[in-house]
Each structure stands twice: as structure tokens, then as C-alpha cells.
C-alpha positions in Angstrom: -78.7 31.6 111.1 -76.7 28.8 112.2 -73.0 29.1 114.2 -69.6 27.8 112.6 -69.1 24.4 113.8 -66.6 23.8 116.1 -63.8 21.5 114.5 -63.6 18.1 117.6 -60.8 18.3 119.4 -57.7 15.9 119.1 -57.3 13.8 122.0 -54.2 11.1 122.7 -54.4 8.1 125.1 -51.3 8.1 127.2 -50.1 4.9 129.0 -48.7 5.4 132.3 -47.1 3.6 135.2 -49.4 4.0 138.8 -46.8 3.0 140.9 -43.3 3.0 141.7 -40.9 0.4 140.3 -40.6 -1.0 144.0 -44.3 -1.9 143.8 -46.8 -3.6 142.3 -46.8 -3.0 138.6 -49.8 -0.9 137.2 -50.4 0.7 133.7 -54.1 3.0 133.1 -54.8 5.4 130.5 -55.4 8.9 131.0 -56.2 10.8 128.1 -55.9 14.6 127.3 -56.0 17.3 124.3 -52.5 16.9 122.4 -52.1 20.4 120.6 -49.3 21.9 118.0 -50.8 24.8 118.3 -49.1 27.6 120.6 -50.1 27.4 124.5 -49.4 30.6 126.4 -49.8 31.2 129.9 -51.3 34.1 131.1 -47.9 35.7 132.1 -47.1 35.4 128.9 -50.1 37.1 127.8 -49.2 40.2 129.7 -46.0 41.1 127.7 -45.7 44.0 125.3 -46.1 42.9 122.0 -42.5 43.4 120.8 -41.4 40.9 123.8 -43.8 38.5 122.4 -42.7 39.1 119.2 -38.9 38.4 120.3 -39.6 35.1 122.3 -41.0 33.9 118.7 -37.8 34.8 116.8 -35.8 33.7 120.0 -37.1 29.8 119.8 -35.5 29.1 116.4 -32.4 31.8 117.2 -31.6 30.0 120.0 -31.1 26.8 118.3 -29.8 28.0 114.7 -28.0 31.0 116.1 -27.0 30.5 119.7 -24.2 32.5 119.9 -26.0 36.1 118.6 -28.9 34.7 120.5 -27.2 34.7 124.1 -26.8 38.7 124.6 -30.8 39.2 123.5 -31.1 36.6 125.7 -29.6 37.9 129.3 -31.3 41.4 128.5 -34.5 39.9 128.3 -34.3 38.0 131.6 -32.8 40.8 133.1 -36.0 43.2 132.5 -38.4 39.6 132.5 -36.9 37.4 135.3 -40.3 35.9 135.5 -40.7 34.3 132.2 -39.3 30.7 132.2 -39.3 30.3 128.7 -36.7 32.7 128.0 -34.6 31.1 130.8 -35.1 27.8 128.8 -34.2 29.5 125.8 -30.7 30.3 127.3 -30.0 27.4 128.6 -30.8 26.1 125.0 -28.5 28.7 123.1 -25.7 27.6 125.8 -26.1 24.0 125.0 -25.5 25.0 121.6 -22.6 26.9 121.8 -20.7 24.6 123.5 -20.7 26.1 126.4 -21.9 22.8 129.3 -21.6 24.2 131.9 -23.3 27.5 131.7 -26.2 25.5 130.0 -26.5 23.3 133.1 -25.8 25.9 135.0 -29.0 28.0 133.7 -31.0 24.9 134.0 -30.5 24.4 137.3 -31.7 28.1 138.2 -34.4 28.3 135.9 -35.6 24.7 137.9 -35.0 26.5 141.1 -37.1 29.5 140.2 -39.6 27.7 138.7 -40.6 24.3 139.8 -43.7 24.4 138.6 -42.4 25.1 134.7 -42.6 22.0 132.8 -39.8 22.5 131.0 -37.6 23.7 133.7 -38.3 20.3 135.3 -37.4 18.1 132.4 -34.4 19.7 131.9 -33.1 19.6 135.2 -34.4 15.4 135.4 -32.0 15.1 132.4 -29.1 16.3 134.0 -30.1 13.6 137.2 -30.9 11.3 134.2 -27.2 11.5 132.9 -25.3 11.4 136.2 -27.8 8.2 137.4 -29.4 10.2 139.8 -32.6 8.2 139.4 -34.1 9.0 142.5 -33.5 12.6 141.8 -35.8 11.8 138.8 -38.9 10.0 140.5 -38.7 13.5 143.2 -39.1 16.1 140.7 -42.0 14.7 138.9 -43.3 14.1 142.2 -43.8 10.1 141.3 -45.9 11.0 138.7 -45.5 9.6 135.5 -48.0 11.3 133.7 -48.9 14.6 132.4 -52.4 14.7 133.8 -51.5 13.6 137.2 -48.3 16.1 137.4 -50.7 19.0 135.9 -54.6 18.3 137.1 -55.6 21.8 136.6 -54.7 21.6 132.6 -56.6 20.0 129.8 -54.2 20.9 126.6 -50.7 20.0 126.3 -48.4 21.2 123.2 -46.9 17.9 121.7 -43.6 19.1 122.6 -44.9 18.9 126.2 -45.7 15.5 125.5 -43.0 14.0 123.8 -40.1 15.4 125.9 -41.9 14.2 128.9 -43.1 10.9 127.7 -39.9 10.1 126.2 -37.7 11.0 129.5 -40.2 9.4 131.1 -39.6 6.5 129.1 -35.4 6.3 129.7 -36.1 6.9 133.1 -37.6 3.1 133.4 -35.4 1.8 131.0 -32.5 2.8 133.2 -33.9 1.3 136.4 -34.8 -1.7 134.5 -38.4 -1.5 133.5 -38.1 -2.3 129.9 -41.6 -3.4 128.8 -42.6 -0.3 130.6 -40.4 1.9 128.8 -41.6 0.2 125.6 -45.6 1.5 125.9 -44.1 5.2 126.4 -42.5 4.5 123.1 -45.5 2.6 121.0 -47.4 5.7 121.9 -43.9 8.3 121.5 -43.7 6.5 117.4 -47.2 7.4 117.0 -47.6 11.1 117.6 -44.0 12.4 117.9 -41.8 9.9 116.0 -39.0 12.5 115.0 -38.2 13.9 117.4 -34.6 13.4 119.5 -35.9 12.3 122.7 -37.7 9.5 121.0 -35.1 8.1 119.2 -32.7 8.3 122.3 -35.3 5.9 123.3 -35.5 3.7 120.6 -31.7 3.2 120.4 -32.2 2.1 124.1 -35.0 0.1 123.8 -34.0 -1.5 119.9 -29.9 -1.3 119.7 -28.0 -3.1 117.1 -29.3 -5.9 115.0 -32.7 -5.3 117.4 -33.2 -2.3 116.3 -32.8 -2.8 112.6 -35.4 -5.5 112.9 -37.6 -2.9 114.7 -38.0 -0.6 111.8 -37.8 -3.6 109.1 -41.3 -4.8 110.9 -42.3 -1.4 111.5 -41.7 -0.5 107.7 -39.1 2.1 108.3 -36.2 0.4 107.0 
């Protein structure tokens, strides 16, 4: 009796810079497995099942219902401080209520709690993106423009993962000037996470105006 075959897994190539902009230009491949299915820590793991059950619901509530989301929300992190996700998820309902500054304000904390939380880093290196704290930027990835290098220890990203860093990633040299750079983080963004908003903040950067039109006209998307 023969076992199931195991499906191969999906594996992306992702282009990244080596160095600094200040240096010597470089550009290798590193390549890792690019999931949509959930990754859970083992934190995460540990919660009772109605908690799990709630940070589901919570991920869409806190984008299509931010406002009833909130109070779930704050008594969740009161009794879990130690779940990032649900600080993110906050800081995602605030956004979408309107309220700025409480969403920057819960992105800075959830950062400072958790360094090590992907998420928590990227939002925080948009808020130093938007103020043109570009330094700021470089120091909390640590220099490292790419996943593998910033996370050694892991093998499997979620393609949200991927995107949202790729694609700040991306802006980030655009804004200091490194255009063709910023264009291979997008070749690869249009290829495995083409709608999402990140990576059309970086085509309107990269393809603005008459440019861009003639970017999607070649690209068939016109």
C-alpha cells in the first residue's frame, strides 16, 4: 500500500538588493515557499479555541466593521497582550475609522512590543516612509531587504507577508532614488500579488501619467 503523494510545494524567486544605496549596487535571488494558506505561530497555537475563532472573524471586522470591531478589540488585548496580531488588527480598525492618530499611535506600541512581528515592523516603516524618515526605514529592517535574510529561521511566508514587504520595500528605493531597483520588486509584486494596494502605490510611483497608461497598454491591462 502506497502513501498519498505529497502535492510540490510553491516556491517564488525574490530579487533583492545586497547592499545599501551608498554602495556598490547588488541584486541575487533568494527563493522561499510563498503560501495563502494560514501561518500560525505557536503562540497562536496555544489560544482557546473561541479566541482563535474570534481573531478569524476579527480580520475581515476590522476592515468592514471597524467601529464595532474596536471594543472586541481592546478586551482581547487586555486578557492577550501577547498576541501581535490583534494589536495589528486595532491599529487596522482605527485606521478605518478615521481615527489617525490612535492608529499610529497603536502601531507604534505594537512595534515597540514586538520588534520581531513582521507586521508590526511594516507598519511602523510606513509611518517613517510617510514623514521621509528613510533612514528610520533601512534600521528597522535591519538593512535587509529581503524576507529570507530578515527571517533565516523561516521557510514559508503568507503572500501577504510578501507583498506588503516587497512592495514597501519597493517605495522605500524609489524614494531615495533607486528606480530600476524599485522596478524588479515590482516585475515580481505584478506577478504574484498584482491587486493588492501596496503594489499599485508602487506602480503609480514607478508608471505615473501617460507612463503608466503605456505600462498596462504593453502589459495588456488596459
Amino acid at each position: 500500500m502506497t502513501g498519498r503523494k505529497k502535492k510540490p510545494r510553491r516556491r517564488r524567486t525574490t530579487p533583492s538588493p545586497s547592499r545599501l544605496p551608498d554602495t556598490d549596487r547588488a541584486v541575487y535571488i533568494s527563493e522561499y515557499e510563498v503560501t495563502s494558506e494560514p501561518i500560525l505561530d505557536r503562540g497562536y497555537k496555544r489560544l482557546p479555541k473561541e479566541v482563535n475563532e474570534a481573531i478569524e472573524r476579527l480580520h475581515e471586522e476590522s476592515q468592514r466593521r471597524p467601529r464595532e470591531a474596536i471594543p472586541e478589540l481592546l478586551e482581547l488585548i487586555e486578557k492577550y497582550p501577547d498576541v501581535p496580531i490583534l494589536d495589528n488588527f486595532l491599529s487596522i480598525a482605527y485606521s478605518r475609522s478615521g481615527q489617525r492618530e490612535e492608529s499610529e499611535a497603536m502601531v507604534r506600541e505594537n512595534y515597540r512590543r514586538n520588534p520581531d512581528y513582521l507586521f508590526a515592523r511594516l507598519n511602523y516603516a510606513q509611518i517613517c516612509l510617510a514623514r521621509g524618515d528613510y533612514n528610520e526605514v533601512a534600521e528597522i529592517l535591519e538593512h535587509k531587504f529581503d524576507l529570507k535574510l530578515l527571517y533565516p529561521n523561516r521557510k514559508r511566508f503568507h503572500i501577504s507577508e510578501v507583498v506588503n514587504f516587497m512592495g514597501l520595500v519597493g517605495i522605500y528605493f524609489f524614494e531615495i532614488g533607486e528606480r530600476d531597483v524599485a522596478q524588479k520588486y515590482y516585475e515580481v509584486l505584478h506577478q504574484i500579488g498584482g491587486g493588492y494596494p501596496i503594489t499599485r502605490q508602487l506602480r503609480k510611483r514607478l508608471f505615473p501619467g501617460v507612463l503608466r497608461r503605456l505600462h498596462l497598454r504593453l502589459t495588456g491591462r488596459a
